[in-house]
Backbone as JSON, one array per atom type, in Angstrom:
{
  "sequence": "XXXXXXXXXXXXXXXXXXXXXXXXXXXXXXXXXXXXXXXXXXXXXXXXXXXXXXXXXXXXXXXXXXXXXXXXXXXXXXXXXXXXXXXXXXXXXXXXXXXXXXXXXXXXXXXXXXXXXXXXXXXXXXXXXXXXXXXXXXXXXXXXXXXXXXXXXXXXXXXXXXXXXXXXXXXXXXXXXXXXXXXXXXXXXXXXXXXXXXXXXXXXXXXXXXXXXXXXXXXXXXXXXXXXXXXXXXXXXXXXXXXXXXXXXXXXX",
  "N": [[24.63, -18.65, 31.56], [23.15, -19.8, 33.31], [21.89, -19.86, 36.46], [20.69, -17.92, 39.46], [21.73, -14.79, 38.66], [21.14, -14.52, 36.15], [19.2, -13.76, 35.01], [16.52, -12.03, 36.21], [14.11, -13.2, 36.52], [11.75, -11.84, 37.13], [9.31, -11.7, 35.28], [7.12, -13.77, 35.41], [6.05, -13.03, 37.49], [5.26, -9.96, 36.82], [3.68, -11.02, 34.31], [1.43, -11.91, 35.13], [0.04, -10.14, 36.86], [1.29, -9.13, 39.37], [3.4, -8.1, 40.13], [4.21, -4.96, 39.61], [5.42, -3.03, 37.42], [6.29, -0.55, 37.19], [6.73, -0.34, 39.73], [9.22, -2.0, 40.09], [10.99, -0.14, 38.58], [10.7, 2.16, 39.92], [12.29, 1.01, 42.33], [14.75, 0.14, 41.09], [15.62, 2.74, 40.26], [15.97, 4.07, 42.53], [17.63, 2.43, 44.51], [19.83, 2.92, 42.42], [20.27, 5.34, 43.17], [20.76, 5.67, 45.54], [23.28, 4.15, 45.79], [24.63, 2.71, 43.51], [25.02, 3.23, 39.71], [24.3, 0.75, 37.16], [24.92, -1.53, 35.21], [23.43, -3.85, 35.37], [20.99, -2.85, 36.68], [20.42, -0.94, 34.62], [19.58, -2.93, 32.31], [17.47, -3.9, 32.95], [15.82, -1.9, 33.8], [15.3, -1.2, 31.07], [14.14, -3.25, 29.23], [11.7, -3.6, 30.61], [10.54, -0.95, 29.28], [10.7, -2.21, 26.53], [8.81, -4.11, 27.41], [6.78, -2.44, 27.77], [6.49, -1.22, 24.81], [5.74, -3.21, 23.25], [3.3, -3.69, 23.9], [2.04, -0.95, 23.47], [2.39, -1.43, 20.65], [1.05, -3.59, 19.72], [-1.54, -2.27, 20.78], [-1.83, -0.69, 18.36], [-1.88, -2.28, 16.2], [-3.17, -4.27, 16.47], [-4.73, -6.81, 15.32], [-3.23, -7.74, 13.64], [-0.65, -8.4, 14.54], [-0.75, -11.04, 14.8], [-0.66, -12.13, 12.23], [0.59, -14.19, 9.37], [2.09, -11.78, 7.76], [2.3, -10.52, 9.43], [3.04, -6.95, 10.62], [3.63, -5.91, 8.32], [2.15, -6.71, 5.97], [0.86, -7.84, 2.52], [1.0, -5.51, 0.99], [2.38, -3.86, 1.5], [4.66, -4.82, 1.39], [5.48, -4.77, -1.33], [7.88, -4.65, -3.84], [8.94, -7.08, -2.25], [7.19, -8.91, -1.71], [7.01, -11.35, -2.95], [9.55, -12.33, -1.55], [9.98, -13.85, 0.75], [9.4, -17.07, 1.47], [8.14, -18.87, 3.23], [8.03, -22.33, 4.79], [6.83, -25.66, 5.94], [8.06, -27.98, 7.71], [7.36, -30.9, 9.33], [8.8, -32.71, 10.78], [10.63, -31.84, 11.6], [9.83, -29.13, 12.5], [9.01, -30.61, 14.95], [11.4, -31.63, 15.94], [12.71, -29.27, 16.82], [11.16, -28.44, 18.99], [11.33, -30.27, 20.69], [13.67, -30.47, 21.38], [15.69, -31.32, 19.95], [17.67, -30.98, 17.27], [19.84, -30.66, 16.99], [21.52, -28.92, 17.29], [23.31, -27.73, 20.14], [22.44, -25.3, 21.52], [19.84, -24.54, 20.76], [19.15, -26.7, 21.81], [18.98, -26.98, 24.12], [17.7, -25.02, 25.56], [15.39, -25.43, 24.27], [14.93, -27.8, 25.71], [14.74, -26.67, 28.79], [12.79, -25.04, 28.4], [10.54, -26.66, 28.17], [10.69, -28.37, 30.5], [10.63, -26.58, 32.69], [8.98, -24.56, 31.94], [10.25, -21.89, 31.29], [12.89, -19.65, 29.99], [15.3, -17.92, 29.31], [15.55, -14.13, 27.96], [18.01, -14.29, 26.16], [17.96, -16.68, 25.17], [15.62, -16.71, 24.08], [15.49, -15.18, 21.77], [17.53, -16.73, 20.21], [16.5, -19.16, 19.66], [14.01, -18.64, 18.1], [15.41, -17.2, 16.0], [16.66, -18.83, 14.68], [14.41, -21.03, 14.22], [13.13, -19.44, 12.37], [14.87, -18.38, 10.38], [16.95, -20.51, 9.96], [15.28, -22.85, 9.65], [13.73, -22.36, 8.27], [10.93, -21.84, 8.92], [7.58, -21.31, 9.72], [6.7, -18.37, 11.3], [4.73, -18.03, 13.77], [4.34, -20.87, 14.66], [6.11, -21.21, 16.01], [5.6, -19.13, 18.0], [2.9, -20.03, 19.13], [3.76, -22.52, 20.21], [5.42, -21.14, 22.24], [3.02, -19.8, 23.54], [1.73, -21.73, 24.77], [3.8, -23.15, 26.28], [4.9, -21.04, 27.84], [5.65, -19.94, 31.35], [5.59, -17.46, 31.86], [3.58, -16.23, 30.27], [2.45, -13.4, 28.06], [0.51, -12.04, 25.76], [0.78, -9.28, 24.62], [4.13, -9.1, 24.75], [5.31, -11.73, 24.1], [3.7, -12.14, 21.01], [4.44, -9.93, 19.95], [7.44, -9.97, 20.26], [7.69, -12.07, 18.74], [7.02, -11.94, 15.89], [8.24, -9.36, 15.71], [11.16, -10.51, 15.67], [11.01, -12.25, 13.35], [11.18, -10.55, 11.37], [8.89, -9.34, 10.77], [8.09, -6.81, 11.08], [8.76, -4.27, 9.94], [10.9, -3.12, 11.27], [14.66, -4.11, 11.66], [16.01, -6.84, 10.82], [17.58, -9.23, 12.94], [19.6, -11.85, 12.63], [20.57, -14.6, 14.26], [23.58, -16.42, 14.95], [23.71, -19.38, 15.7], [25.89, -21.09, 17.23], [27.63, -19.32, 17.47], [26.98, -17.64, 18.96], [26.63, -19.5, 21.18], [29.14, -20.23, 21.96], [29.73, -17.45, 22.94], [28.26, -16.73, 24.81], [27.61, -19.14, 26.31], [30.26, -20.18, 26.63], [32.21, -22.55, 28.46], [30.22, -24.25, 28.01], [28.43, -25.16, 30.26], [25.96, -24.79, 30.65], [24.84, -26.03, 28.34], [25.31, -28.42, 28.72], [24.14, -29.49, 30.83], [21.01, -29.52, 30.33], [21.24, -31.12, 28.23], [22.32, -33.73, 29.27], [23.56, -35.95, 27.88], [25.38, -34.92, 26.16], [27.51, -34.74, 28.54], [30.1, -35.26, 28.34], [31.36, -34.67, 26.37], [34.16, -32.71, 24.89], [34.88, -29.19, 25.88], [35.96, -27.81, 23.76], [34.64, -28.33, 21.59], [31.54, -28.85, 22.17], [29.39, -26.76, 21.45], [29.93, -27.43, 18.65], [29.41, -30.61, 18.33], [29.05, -32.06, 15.9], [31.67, -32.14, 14.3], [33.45, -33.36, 16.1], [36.35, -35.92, 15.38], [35.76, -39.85, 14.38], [36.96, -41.35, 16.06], [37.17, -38.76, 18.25], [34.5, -39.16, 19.02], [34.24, -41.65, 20.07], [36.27, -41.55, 22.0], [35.1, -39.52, 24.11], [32.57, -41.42, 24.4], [30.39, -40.33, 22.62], [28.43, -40.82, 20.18], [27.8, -39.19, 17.17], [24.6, -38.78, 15.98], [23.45, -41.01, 16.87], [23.79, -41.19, 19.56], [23.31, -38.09, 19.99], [21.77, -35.84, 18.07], [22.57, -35.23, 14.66], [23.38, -32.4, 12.84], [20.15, -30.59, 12.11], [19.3, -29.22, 10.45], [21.47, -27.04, 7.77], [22.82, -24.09, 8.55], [21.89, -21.65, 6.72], [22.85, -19.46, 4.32], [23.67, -16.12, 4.82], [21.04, -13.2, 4.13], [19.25, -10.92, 2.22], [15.8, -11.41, 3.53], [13.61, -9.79, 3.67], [13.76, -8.15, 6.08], [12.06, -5.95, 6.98], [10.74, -2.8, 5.77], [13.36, -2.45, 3.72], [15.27, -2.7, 5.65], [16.88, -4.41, 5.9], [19.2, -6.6, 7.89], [20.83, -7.9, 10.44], [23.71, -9.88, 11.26], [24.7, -12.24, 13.87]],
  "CA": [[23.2, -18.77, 31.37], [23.05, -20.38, 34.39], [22.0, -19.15, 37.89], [19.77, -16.46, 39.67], [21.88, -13.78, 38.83], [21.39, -14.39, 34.88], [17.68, -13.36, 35.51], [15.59, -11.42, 37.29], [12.75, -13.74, 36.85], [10.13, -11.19, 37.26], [8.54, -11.78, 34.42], [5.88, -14.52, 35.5], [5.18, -12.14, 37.87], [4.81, -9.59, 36.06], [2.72, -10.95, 33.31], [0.31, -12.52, 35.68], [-0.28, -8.96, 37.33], [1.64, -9.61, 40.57], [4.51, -7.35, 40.08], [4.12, -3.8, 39.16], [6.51, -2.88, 36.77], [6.3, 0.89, 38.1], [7.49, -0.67, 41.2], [10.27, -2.79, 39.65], [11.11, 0.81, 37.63], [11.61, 2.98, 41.29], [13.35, 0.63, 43.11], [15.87, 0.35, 40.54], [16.25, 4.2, 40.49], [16.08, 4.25, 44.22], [19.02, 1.62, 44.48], [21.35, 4.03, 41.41], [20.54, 7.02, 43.73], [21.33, 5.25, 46.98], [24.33, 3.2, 45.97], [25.62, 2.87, 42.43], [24.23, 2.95, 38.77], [25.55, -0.3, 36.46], [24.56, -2.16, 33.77], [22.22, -4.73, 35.6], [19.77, -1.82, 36.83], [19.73, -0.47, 33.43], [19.11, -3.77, 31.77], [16.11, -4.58, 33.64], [14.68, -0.81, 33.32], [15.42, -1.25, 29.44], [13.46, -5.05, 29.03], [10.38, -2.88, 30.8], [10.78, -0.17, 28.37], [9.99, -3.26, 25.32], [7.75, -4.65, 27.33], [5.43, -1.56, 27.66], [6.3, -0.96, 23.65], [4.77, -4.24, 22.58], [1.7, -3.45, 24.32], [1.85, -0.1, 22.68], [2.74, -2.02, 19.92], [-0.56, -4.47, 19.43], [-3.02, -1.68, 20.73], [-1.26, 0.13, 17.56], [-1.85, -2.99, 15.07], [-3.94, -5.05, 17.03], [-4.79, -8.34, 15.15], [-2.14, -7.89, 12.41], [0.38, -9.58, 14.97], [-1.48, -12.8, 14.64], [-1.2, -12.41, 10.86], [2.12, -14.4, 8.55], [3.1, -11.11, 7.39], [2.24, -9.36, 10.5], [2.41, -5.49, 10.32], [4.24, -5.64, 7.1], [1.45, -7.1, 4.76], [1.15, -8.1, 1.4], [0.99, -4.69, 0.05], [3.48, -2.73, 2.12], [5.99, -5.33, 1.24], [5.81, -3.88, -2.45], [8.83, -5.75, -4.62], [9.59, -7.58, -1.31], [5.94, -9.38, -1.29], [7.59, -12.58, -2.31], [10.75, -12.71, -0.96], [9.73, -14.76, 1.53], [8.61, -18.26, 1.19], [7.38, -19.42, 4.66], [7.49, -23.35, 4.85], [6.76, -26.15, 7.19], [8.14, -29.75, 7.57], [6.43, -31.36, 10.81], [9.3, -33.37, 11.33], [11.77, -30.47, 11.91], [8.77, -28.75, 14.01], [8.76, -31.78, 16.19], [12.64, -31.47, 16.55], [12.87, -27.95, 17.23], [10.15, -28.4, 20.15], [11.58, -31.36, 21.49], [15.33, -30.16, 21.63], [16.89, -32.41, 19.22], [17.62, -30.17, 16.34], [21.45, -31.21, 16.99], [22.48, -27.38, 17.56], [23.58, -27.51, 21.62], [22.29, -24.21, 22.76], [18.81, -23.96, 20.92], [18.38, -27.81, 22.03], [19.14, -26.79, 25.52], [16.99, -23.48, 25.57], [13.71, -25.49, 24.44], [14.1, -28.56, 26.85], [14.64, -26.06, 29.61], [11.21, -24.38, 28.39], [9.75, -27.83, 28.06], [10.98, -28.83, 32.02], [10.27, -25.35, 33.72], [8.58, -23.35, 31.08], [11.02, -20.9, 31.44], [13.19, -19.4, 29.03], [15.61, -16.44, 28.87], [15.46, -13.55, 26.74], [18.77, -14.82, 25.03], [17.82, -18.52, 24.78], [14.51, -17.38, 23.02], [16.17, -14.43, 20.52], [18.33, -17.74, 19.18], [15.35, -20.11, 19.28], [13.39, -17.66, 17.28], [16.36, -17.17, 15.06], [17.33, -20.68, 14.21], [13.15, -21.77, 13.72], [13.03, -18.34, 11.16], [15.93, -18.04, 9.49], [17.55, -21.64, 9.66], [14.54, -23.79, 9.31], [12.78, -20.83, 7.18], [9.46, -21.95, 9.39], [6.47, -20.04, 9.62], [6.92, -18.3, 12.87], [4.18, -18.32, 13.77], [4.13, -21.89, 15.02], [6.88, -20.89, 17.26], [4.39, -18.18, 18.86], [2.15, -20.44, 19.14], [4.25, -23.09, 20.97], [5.53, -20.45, 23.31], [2.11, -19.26, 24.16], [1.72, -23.18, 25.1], [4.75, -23.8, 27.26], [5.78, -20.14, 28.96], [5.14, -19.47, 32.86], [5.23, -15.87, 31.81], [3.13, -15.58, 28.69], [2.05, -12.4, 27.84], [0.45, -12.08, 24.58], [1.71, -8.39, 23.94], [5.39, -8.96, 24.35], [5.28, -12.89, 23.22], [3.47, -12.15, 19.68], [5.13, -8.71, 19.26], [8.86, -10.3, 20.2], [8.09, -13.26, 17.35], [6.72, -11.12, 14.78], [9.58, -8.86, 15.22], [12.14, -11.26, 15.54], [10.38, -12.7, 11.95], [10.78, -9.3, 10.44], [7.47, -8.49, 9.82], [7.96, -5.54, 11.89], [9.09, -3.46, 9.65], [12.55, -3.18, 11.64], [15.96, -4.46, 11.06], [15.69, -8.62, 10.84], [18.31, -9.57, 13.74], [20.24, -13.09, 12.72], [21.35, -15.02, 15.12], [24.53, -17.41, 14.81], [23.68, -20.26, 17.51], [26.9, -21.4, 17.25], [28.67, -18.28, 17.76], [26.16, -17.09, 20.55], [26.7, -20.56, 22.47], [30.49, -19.39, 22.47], [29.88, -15.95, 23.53], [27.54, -16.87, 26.24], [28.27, -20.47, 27.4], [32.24, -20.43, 26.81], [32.53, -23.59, 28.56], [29.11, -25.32, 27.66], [27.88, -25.66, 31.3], [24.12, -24.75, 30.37], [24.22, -27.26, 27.63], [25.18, -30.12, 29.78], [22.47, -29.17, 32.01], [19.84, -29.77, 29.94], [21.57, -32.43, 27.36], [23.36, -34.67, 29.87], [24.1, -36.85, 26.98], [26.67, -34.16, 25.9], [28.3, -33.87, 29.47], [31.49, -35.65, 28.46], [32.15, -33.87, 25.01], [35.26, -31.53, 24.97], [34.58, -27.7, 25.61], [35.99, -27.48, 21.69], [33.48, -29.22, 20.57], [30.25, -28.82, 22.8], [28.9, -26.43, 20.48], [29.9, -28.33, 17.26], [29.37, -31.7, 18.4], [29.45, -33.23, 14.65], [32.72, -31.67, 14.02], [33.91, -34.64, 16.28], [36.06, -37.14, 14.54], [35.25, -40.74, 15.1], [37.83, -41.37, 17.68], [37.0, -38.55, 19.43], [33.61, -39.6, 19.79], [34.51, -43.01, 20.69], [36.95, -41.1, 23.66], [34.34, -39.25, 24.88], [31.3, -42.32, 24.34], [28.85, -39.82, 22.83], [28.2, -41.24, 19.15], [26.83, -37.88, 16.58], [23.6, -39.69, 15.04], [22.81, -42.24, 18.11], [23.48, -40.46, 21.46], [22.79, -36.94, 19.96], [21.23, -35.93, 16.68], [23.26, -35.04, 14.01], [22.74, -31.1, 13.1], [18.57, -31.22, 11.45], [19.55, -28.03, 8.84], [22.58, -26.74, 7.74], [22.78, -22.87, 8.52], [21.3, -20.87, 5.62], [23.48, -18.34, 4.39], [22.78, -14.91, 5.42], [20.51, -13.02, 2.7], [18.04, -9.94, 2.91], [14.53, -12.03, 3.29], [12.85, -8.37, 3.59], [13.89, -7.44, 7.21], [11.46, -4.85, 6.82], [10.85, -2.07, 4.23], [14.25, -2.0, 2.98], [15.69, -2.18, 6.62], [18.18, -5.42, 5.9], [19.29, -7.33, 8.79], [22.26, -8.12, 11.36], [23.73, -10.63, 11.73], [25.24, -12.14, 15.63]],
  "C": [[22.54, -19.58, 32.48], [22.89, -19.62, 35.84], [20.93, -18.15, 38.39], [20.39, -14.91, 39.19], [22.05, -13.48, 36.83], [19.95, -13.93, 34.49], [17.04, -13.26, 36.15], [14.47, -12.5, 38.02], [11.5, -13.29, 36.95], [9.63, -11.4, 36.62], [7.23, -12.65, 34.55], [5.25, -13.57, 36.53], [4.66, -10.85, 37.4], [3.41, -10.03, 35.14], [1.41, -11.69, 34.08], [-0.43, -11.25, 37.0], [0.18, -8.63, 39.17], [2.43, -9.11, 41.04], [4.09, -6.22, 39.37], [5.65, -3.21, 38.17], [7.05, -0.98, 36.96], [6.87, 0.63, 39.33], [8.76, -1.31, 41.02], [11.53, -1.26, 39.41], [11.85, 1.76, 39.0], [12.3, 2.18, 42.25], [14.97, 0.11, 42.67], [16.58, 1.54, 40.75], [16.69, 4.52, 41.8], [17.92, 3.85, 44.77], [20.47, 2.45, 43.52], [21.23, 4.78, 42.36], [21.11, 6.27, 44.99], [22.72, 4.51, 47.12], [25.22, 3.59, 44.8], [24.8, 2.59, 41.09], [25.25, 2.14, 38.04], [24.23, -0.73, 35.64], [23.38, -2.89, 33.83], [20.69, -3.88, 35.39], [19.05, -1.49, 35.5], [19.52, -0.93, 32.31], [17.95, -4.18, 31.73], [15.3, -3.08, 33.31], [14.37, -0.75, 31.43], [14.49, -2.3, 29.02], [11.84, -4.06, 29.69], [10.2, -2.38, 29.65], [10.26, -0.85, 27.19], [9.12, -3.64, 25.88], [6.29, -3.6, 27.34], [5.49, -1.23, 25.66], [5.63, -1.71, 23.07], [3.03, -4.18, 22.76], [1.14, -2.11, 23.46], [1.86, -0.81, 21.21], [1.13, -2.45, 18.9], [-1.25, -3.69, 19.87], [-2.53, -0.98, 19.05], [-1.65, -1.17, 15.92], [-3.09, -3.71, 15.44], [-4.11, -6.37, 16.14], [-3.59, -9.11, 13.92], [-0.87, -8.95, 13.33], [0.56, -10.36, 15.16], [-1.02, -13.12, 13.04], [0.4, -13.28, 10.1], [3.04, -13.24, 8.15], [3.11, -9.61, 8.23], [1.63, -7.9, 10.13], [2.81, -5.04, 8.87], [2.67, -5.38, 6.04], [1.57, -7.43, 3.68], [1.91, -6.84, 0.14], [2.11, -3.89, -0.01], [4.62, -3.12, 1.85], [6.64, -4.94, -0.25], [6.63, -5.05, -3.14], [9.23, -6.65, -4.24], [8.92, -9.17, -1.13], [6.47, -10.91, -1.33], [8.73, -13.28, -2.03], [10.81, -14.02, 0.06], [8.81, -15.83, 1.36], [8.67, -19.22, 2.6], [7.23, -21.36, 4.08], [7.21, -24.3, 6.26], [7.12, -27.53, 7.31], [7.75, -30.01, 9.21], [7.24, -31.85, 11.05], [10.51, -32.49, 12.13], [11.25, -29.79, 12.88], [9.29, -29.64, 15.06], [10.22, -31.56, 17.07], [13.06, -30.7, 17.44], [12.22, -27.4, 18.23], [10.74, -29.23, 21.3], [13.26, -31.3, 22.22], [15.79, -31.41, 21.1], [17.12, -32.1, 17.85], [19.3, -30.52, 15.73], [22.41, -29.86, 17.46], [22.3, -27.11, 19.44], [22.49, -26.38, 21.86], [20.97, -24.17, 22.33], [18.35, -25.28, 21.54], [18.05, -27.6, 23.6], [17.96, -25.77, 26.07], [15.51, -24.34, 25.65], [13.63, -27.02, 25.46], [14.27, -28.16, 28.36], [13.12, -25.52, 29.54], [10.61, -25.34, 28.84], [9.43, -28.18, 29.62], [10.08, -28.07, 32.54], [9.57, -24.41, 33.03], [8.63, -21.7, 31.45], [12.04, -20.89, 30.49], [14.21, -18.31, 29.1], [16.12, -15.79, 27.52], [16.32, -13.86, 25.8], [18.5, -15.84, 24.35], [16.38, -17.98, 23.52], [15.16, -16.21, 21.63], [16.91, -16.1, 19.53], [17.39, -19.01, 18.87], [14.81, -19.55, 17.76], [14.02, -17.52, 15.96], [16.53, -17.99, 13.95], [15.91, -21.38, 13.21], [12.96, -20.63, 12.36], [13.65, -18.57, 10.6], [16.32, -19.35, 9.17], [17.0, -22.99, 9.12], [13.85, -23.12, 8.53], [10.98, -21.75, 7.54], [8.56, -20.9, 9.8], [6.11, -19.55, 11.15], [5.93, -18.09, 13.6], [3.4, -19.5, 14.87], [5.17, -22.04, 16.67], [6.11, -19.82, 18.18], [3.64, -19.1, 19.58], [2.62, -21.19, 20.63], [4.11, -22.56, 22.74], [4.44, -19.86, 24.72], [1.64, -20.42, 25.05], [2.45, -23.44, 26.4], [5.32, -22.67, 28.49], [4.56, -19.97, 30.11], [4.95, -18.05, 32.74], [4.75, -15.23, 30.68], [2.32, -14.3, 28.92], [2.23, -12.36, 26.31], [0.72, -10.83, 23.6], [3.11, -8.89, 23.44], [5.81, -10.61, 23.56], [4.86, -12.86, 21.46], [4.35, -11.0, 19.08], [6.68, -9.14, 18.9], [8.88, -11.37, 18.71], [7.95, -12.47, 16.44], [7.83, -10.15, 14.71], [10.78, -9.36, 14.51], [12.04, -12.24, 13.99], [10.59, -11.97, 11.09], [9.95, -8.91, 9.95], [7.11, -7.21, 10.74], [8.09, -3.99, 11.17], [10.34, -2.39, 9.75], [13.25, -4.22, 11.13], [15.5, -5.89, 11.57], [16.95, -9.17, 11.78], [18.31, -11.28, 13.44], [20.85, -13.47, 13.32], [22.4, -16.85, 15.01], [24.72, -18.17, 16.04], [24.64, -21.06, 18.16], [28.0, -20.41, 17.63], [28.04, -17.95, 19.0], [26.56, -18.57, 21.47], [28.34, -20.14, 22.64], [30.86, -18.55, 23.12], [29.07, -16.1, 24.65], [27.26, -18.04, 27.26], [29.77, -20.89, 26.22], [32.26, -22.02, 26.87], [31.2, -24.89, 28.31], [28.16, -25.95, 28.98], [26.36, -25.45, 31.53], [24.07, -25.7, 29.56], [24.2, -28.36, 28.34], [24.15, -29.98, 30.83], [21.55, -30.0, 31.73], [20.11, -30.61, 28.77], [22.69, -32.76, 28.22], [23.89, -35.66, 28.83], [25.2, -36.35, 25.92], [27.65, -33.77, 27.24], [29.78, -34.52, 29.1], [32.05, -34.94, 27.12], [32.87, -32.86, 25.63], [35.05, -30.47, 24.86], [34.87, -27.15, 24.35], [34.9, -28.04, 20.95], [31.83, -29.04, 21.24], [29.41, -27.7, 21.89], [28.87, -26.64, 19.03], [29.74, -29.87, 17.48], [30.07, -32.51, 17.1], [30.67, -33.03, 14.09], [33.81, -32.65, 15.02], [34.41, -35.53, 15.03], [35.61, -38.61, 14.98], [35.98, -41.52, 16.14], [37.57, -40.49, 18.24], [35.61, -38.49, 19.79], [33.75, -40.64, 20.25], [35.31, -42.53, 22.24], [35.96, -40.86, 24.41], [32.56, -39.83, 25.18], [30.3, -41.3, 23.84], [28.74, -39.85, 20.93], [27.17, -39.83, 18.08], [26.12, -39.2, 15.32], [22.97, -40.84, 16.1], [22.67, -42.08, 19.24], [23.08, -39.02, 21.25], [23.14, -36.52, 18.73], [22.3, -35.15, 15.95], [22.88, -33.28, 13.61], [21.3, -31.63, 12.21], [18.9, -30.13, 9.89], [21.35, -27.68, 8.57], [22.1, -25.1, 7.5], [22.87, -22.29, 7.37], [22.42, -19.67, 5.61], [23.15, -16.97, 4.3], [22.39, -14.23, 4.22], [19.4, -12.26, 3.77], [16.45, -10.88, 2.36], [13.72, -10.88, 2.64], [13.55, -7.91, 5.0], [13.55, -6.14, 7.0], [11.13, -4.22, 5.32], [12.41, -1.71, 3.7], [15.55, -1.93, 4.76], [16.56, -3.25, 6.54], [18.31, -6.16, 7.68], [20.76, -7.17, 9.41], [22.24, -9.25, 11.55], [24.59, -11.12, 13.21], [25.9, -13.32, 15.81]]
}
């Protein structure tokens, strides 16, 4: 999660009209026909592809993707209506902004936003995740934030991606395990120590569980869970159909 070659970056240009995404689109194709077609190319033409859908998206709903229950609604949700109980503790907000939530990879993700208000698409899928599903906050507030802190806001694919990622889309509710994803995409933990130097001496077994330290081996490695870095703030909710949609259930990751 680290590096130029873990993102394009276009995106601030892009959303600030600076980059043509028609131009991004043929010099990809250009490059498969002239050389070789792989995975990168057709990552980056795919991430267009959502970002022109969101726009289709909100001319298609238009103010509903501002709304708590989005495109869903009260009505459409049918037997579903109150499945969901949206709350908000301010102190958990505060955490979950500030990167001290205690969970390595989303703490890392938002004081990277915070620094460079920059973000990638993985870091914010498990942000998103963690503030929905784990803190069961009104997402909403995480939109909001985002619209606050990103270099590449765009209020299509920014409100459309939360509101999806919320399930009020009416698609499948994608759960994300931020503990399993910091495994599968920092292995050795070298993005967390990045951006929480006060985890650079914890043991690659442990940099994504921190509190799973016992108290000798925080004392080995000086980094105290509760005094040098917060203890976890929730304990991961067990997985359960909120609504993810009309009947469309969820995945979990």
């Amino acid at each position: 999660m680290i590096g130029p070659d873990y993102s394009t970056k276009f995106s601030p240009w892009l959303a600030h009209g600076c980059l043509s995404p028609r131009y991004i689109a043929s010099q990809c194709a250009k490059y498969e026909e002239e050389r070789v077609e792989n995975k990168s190319t057709y990552w980056v033409v795919f991430e267009l592809l959502w970002r022109d859908f969101f726009k289709f998206f909100a001319a298609k709903h238009g103010n509903d993707i501002f709304k708590l229950d989005g495109t869903l609604g009260r009505a459409a949700q049918g037997e579903h209506a109150n499945s969901r109980r949206w709350g908000l503790d301010k102190r958990h907000l505060m955490a979950w902004k500030e990167g001290r939530t205690g969970y390595p990879l989303v703490d890392a993700n938002m004081r990277e936003l915070e620094a460079t208000g920059f973000m990638s698409n993985r870091g914010r899928q498990n942000v998103c995740s963690f503030l929905v599903n784990d803190m069961n906050t009104d997402w909403r507030y995480g939109a909001a934030l985002f619209e606050q802190e990103l270099l590449d806001y765009d209020i299509y694919s920014n409100w459309g991606n939360w509101c999806s990622g919320a399930g009020m889309t009416g698609g499948r509710l994608n759960r994300f395990n931020v503990v399993k994803q910091g495994k599968d995409y920092d292995c050795n933990g070298e993005y967390v120590k990045l951006w929480i130097p006060e985890l650079k001496t914890v043991p690659r077994q442990f940099i994504h569980e921190p509190w799973k330290m016992s108290v000798e081996e925080q004392e080995q490695c000086g980094v105290k869970i509760g005094r040098d870095y917060p203890a976890p703030l929730v304990k991961p909710t067990t997985p359960r159909n909120h609504n993810g949609g009309a009947g469309q259930g969820q995945k979990n990751r």
